[in-house]
C-alpha positions in Angstrom: 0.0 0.0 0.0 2.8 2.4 0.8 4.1 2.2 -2.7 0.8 2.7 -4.4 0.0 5.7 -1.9 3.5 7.6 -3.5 1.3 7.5 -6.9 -1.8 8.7 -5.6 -2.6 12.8 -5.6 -5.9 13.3 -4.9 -9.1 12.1 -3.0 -11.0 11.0 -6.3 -7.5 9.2 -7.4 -7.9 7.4 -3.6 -11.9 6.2 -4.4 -11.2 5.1 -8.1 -7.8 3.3 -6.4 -10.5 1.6 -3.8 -13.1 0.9 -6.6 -10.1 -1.2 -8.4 -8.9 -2.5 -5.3 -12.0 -4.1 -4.5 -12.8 -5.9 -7.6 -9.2 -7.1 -7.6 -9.9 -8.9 -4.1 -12.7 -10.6 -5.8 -11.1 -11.6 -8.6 -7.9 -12.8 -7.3 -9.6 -15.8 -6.2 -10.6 -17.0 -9.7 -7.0 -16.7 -11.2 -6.0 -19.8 -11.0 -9.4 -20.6 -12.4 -9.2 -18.1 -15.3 -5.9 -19.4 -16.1 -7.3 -23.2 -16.4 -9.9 -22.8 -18.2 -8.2 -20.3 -20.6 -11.4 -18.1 -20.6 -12.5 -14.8 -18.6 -14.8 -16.0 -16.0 -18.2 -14.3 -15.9 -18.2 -14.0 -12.4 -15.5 -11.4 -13.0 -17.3 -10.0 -15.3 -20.2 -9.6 -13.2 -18.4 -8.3 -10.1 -16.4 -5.6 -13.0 -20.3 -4.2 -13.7 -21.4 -4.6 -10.1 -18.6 -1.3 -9.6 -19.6 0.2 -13.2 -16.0 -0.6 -14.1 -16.7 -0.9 -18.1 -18.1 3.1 -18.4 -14.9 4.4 -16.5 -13.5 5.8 -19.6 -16.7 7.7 -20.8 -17.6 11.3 -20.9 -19.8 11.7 -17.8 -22.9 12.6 -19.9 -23.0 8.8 -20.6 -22.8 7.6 -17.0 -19.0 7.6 -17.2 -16.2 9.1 -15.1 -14.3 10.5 -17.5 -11.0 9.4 -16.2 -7.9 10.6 -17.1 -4.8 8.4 -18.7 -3.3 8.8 -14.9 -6.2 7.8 -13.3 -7.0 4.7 -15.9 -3.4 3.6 -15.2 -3.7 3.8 -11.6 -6.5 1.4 -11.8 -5.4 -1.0 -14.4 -2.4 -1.4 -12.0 -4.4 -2.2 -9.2 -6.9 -4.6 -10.7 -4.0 -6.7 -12.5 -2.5 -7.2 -9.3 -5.3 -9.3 -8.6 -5.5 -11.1 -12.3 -3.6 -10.1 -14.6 -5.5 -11.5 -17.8 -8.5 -9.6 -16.6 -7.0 -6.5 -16.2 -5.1 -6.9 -19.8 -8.6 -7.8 -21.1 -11.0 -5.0 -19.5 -8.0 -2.6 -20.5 -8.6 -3.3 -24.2 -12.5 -2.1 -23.7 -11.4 1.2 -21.6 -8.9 2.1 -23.8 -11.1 1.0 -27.2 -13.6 3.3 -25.4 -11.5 6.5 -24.3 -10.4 6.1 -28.0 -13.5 7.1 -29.4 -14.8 9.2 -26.6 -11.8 11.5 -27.1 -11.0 11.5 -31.0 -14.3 11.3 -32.0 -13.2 8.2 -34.9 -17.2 7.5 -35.2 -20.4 9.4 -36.7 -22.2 11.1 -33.5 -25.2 9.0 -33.6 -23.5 5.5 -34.0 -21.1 6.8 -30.8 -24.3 7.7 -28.9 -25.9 4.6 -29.3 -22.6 2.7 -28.1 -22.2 5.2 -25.5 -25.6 4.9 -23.8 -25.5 0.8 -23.6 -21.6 0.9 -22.2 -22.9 3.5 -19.5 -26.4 2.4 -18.5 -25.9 -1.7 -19.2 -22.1 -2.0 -18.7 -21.7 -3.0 -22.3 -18.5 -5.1 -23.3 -17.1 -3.9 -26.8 -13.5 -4.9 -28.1 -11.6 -4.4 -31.6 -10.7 -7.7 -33.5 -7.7 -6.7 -36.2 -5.4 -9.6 -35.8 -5.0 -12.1 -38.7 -3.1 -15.8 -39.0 -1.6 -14.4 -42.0 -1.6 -10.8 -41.8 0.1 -10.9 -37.3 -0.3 -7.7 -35.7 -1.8 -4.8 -37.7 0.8 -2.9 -36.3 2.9 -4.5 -39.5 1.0 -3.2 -42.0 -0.4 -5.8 -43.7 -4.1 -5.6 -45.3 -6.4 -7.7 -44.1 -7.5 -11.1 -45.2 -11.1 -10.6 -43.8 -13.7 -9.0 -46.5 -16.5 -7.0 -47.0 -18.4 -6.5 -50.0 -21.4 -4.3 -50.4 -24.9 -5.6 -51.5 -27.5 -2.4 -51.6 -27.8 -1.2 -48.3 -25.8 -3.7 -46.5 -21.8 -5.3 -46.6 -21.4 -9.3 -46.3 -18.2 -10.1 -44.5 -15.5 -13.4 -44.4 -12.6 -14.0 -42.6 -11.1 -15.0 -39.0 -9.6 -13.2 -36.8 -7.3 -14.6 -34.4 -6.3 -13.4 -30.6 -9.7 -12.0 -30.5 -9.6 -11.0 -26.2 -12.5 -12.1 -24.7 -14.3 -13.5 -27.8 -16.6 -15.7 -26.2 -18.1 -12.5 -23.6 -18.1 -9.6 -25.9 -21.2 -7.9 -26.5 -19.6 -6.0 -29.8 -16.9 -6.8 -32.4 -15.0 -4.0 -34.0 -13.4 -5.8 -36.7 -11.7 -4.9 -40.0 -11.6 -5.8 -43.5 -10.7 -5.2 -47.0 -13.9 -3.5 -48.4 -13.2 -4.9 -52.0 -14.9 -2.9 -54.6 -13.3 0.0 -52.9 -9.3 -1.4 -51.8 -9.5 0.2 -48.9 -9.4 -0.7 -45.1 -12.8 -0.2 -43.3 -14.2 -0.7 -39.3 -17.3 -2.6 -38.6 -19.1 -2.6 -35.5 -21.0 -5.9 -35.4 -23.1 -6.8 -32.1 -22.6 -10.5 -31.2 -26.5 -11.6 -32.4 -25.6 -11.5 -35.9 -25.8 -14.6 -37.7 -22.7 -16.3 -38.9 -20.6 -15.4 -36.2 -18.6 -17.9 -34.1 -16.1 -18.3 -31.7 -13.7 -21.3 -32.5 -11.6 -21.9 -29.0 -8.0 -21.8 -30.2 -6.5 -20.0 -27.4 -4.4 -22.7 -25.7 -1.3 -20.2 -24.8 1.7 -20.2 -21.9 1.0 -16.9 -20.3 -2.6 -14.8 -19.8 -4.7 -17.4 -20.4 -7.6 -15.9 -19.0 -8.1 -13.6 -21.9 -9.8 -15.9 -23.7 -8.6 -14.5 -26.8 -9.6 -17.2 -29.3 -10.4 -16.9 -33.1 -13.3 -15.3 -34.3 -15.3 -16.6 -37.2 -16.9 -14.4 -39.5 -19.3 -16.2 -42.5 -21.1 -14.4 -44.5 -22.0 -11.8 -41.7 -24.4 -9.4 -42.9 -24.1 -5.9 -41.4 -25.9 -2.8 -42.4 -24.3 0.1 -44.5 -23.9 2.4 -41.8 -22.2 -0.3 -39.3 -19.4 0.6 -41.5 -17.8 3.1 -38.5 -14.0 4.0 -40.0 -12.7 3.8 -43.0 -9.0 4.3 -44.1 -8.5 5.7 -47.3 -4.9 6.3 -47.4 -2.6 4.6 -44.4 -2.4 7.3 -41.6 0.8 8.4 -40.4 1.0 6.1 -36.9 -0.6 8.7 -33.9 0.5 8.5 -30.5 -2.0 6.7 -28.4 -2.0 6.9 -24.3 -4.2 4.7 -23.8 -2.0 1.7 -24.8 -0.2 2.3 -21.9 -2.7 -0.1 -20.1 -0.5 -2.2 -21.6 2.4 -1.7 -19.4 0.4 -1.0 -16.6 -1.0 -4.2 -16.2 2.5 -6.3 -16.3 3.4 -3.8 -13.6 0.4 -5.0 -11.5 1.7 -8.8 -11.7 5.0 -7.7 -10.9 4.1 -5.4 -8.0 1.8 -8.6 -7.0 4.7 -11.1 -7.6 6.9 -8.4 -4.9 4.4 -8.4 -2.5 3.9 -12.4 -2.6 7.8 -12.8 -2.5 8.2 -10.4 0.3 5.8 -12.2 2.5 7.6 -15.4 1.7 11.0 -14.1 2.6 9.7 -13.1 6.1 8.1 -16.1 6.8 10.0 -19.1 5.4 12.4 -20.4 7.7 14.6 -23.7 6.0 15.8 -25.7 9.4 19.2 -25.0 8.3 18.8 -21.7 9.7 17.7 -20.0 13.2 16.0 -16.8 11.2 13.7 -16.5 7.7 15.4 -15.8 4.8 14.5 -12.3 4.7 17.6 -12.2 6.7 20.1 -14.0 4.2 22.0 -11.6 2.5 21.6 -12.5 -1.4 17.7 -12.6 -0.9 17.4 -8.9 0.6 19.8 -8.2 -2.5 17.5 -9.2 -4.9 14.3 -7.2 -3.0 16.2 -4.3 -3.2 17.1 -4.9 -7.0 13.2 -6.0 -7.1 11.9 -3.0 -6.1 14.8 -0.5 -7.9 13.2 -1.9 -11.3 9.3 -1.1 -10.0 9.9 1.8 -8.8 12.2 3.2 -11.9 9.4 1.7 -14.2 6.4 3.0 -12.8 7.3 6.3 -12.1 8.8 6.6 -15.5 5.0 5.2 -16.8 3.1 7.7 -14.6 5.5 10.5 -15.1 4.3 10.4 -19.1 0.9 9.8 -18.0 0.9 12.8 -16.0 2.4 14.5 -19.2 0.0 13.2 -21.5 -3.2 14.7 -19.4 -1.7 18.0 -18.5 -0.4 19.1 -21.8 -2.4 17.6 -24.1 -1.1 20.3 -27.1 2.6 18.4 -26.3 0.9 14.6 -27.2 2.0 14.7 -30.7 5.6 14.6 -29.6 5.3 11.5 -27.0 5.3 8.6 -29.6 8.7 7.8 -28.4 8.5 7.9 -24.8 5.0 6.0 -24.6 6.7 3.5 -27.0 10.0 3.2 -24.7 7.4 3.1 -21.3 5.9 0.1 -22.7 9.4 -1.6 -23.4 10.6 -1.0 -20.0 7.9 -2.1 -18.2 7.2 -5.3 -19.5 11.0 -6.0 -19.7 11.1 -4.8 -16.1 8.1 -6.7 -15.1 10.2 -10.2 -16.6 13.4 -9.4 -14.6 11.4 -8.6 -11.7 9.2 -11.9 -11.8 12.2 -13.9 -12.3 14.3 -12.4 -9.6 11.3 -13.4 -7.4 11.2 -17.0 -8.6 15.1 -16.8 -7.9 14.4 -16.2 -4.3 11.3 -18.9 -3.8 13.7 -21.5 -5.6 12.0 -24.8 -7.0 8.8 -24.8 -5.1 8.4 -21.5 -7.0 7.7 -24.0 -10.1 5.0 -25.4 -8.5 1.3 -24.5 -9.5 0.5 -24.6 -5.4 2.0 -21.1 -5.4 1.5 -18.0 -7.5 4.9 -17.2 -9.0 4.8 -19.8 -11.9 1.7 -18.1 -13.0 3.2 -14.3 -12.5 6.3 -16.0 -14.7 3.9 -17.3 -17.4 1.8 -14.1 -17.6 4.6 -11.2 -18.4 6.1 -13.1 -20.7 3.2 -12.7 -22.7 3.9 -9.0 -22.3 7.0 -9.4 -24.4 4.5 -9.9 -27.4 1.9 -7.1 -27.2 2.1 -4.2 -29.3 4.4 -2.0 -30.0 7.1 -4.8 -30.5 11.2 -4.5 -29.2 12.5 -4.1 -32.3 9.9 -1.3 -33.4 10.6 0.1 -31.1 14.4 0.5 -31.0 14.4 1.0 -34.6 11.8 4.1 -34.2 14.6 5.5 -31.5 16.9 4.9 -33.7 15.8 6.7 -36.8 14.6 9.3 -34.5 18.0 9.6 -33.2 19.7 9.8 -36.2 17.4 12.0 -37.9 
């Protein structure tokens, strides 16, 4: 608690920290559960709306609380330090939602309609843009996933694949190649349309409880005006804030990995010694190397969050440092997990004790977007520029 209270600044920072705080007690004890059954539990779900978690990113004239990137991040921390797989997942809806509450991407009346059911029926919506063949949009690469237009309506084909929360989603955002036109369009389709289908493919190492399998579209028909975004030309990449969920959430496993390993330390006693090993002198090394990578990490991530809110006329220039904040988190939240599972030794392995899930989940951080390489390379050019 001490560490979190050097992050918090105000009172409403303290009951949105509390809100968070108290679904992650809740859905801490369905981890393990989650990470079996490789789906998002329901009951998580349920306990998210109880707290109106899923309108926390909308304008307030929806029902929301308008929260800030700071604030979202605070949050997002807290909750994944309870499960980290729900906290990645619900992040994709809050940040899919600040998106459009704040750049205004859809036509007013489509937005409204969205808005309204996310704030008065906690409404789950994601955006599905991943491809077998195409990987990460963040490549470049068209997608296989059509839609042609018939009168006053598009029929779309295709899968999509690490589709988060697929089977619980009460909207699709997904794109396709809109054929007769060669461009790139956005397609809101609610989950009652016939010819969609989840196919469970999401048998994965690390956050498992995102439930991100493939999602089957055949011969969907949507109407005309579900069409939301279109991209005629590719856009020149924008910085986004809200990705920073991202890093966020790995910080909230590692920050719960400290915690665990802390309380370990103090109260495992091998007979080989007359004291805990909190007292040995290579384990209280590796805390203090522990929390030097958390703390350098997060206040690096909130220090550009607080950036990102107060100056919002500077956000054009933050590409690199939001980038670089989501590299050294998750590579932070890896070395941080591991030097925990150093210090718990073998029985750290075991799936009696949390650490071999906290080591299975940031790893999967290494993979979301933006990418190591893209990253360095973007420094790079921007360096040598």
């Amino acid at each position: 608690m001490q560490m979190d209270q050097n992050i918090i600044q105000t009172d409403r920072q303290q009951r949105l920290y509390e809100k968070a705080e108290r679904v992650a007690e809740k859905i801490k004890q369905r981890r393990k559960q989650a990470d079996e059954q490789a789906k998002l539990p329901i009951e998580n779900l349920a306990d998210l709306r109880d707290e109106q978690y899923l309108s926390l990113t909308l304008p307030k004239e929806y029902s929301g609380e308008a929260v800030s990137l700071y604030e979202m991040l605070v949050m997002q921390e807290k909750l994944a330090e309870g499960d980290g797989a729900t906290a990645l997942s619900i992040g994709w809806h809050l940040g899919v939602v600040k998106e459009l509450s704040e750049e205004k991407l859809w036509e007013e009346k489509m937005f409204d309609q969205i808005a309204t059911e996310i704030g008065n029926q906690q409404k789950l919506i994601n955006r599905a843009a991943t491809e077998p063949a195409t990987g990460s949009p963040t490549r470049g690469g068209m997608p296989e996933t059509t839609a042609v237009r018939h009168a006053d309506h598009y029929v779309i084909n295709g899968r999509k694949s690490f589709t988060t929360m697929a089977e619980v989603l009460d909207y699709y955002v997904i794109t396709a190649t809109i054929e007769d036109r060669n461009v790139v369009g956005s397609f809101l389709l609610p989950k009652e349309l016939e010819g969609i289908k989840v196919e469970k493919t999401w048998d994965t190492l690390g956050m498992r409880g995102t439930g991100s399998d493939d999602l089957i579209l055949q011969d969907v028909q949507v109407p005309a005006e579900n069409l939301v975004e279109v991209a005629d030309q590719p856009k020149k990449p924008a910085p986004k804030g809200w990705l920073l969920h991202i890093p966020a959430c790995y910080l909230g496993v590692a920050k719960a990995a400290r915690d665990d390993v802390i309380e370990f330390a103090k109260n495992f006693q091998p007979n080989s010694l007359n004291h805990p090993i909190s007292e040995v002198e290579h384990v209280r090394q590796k805390i203090g190397e522990i929390d030097l990578k958390l703390i350098h990490a997060r206040y690096f991530m909130y220090s550009i969050a607080e950036k990102w809110d107060l100056y919002p006329e500077q956000r054009n220039h933050l590409m690199n440092e939001l980038a670089t904040v989501k590299i050294v988190a998750t590579n932070s939240a890896n070395e941080i997990v591991d030097l925990a599972m150093r210090i718990v030794g073998g029985r750290g392995l075991s799936k009696t004790m949390p650490f071999e899930q906290y080591y299975r989940d940031v790893r999967a951080g290494l993979h979301n977007p933006p990418m190591d390489d893209m990253v360095t390379q973007m420094l790079a050019k921007h360096a040598l520029s």
